[in-house]
N, C-alpha and C positions, 0 to 999 in steps of 0.2 A: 504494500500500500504506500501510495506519493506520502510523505509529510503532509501536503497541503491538505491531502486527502484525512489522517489520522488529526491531524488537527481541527478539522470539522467534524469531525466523528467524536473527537474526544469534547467538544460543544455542544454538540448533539447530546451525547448521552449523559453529562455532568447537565445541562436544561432540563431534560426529562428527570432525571433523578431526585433534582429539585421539586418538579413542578409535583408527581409522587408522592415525595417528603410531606410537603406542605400539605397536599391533599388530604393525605391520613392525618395529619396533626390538626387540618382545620375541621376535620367531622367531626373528630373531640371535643373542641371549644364550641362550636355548635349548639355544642349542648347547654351552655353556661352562658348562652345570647352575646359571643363575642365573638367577633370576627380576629384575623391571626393580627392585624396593627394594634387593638385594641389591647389585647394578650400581651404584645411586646411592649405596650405602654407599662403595664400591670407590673410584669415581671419586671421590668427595670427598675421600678420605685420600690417593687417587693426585695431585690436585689441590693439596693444602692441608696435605698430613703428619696428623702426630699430631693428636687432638683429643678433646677431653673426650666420653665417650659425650652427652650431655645437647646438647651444641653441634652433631652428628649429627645427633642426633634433631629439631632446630630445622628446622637449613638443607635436608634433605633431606623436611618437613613429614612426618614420622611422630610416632608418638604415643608417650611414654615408654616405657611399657608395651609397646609394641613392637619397640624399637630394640633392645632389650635379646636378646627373641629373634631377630631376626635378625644380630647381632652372635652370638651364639652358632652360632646356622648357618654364618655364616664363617669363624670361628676351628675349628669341626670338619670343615671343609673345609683347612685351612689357610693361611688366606687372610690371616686378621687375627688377631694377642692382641692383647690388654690388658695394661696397665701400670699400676701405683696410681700415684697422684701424690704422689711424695714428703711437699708440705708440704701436705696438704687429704684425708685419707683420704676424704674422700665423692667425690671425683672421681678417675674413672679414666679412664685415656687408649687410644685405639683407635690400631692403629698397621698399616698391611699389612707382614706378613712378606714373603723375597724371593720366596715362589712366586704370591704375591699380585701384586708389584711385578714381578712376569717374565708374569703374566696378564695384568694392565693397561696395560704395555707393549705386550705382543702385539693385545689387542683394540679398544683406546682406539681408534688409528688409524683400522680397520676402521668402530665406530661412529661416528665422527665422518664420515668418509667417507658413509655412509647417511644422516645426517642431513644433510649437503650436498646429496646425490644428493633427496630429499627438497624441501628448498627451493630447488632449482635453480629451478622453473617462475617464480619471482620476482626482478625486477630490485632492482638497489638499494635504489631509490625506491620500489619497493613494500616490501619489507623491511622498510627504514626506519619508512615508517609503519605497517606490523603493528606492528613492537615497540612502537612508540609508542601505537600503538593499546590495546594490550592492558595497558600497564601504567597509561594512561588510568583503563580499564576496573577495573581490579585494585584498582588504589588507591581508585576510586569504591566498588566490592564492599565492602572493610575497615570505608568509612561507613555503611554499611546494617546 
């Protein structure tokens, strides 16, 4: 097979894999009336506490303009407020409430569990070198 060829192939199937991934992880949150951005909101602040909306919207790669409505999706849920930050009015900080923190408690486990159950079929040493692989890959992407 050309390079150019294994090269599209190797896109192909790292896309699909993902696309897979997600699939089976978003029929589970499904069930908890959350879609998978909403989830990666959650688990960041279950993860890491309070944070400035802006700092959100970085680490979980959404787009300003969006974080904003979905942080409103979860707080009318009552998931998550907000809080001004005292000495910087432009920044305001994302915090889960306890029904939030009694959610993410309950289902972290659960997903974290599926995404094991998921990369079971790999040893170690393959592991190891996907992540390696990919963040490779990731970082070469950033140059282009």
């Amino acid at each position: 097979m050309k390079e150019d060829n294994r090269n599209l192939k190797a896109f192909t199937v790292l896309f699909r894999a993902y696309q897979t991934i997600q699939d089976a992880t978003k029929r589970d949150l499904l069930q908890y009336d959350l879609n998978q951005t909403e989830f990666s909101v959650l688990e960041f602040l279950y993860h890491h506490g309070e944070q400035p909306i802006q700092v959100i919207g970085k680490k979980i790669l959404i787009a300003s303009s969006s974080i904003t409505y979905v942080i409103d999706k979860l707080e009318q849920k009552d998931f998550v407020y907000r809080r001004a930050c005292p000495k910087d009015r432009r920044v305001t900080y994302v915090l889960l409430t306890s029904k939030g923190q009694t959610l993410m408690e309950e289902i972290f486990p659960k997903h974290e569990q599926k995404i094991n159950e998921i990369f079971e079929v790999l040893d170690q040493q393959e592991m190891d070198t996907m992540i390696l692989s990919l963040k490779k890959v990731g970082l070469n992407a950033v140059e282009k």
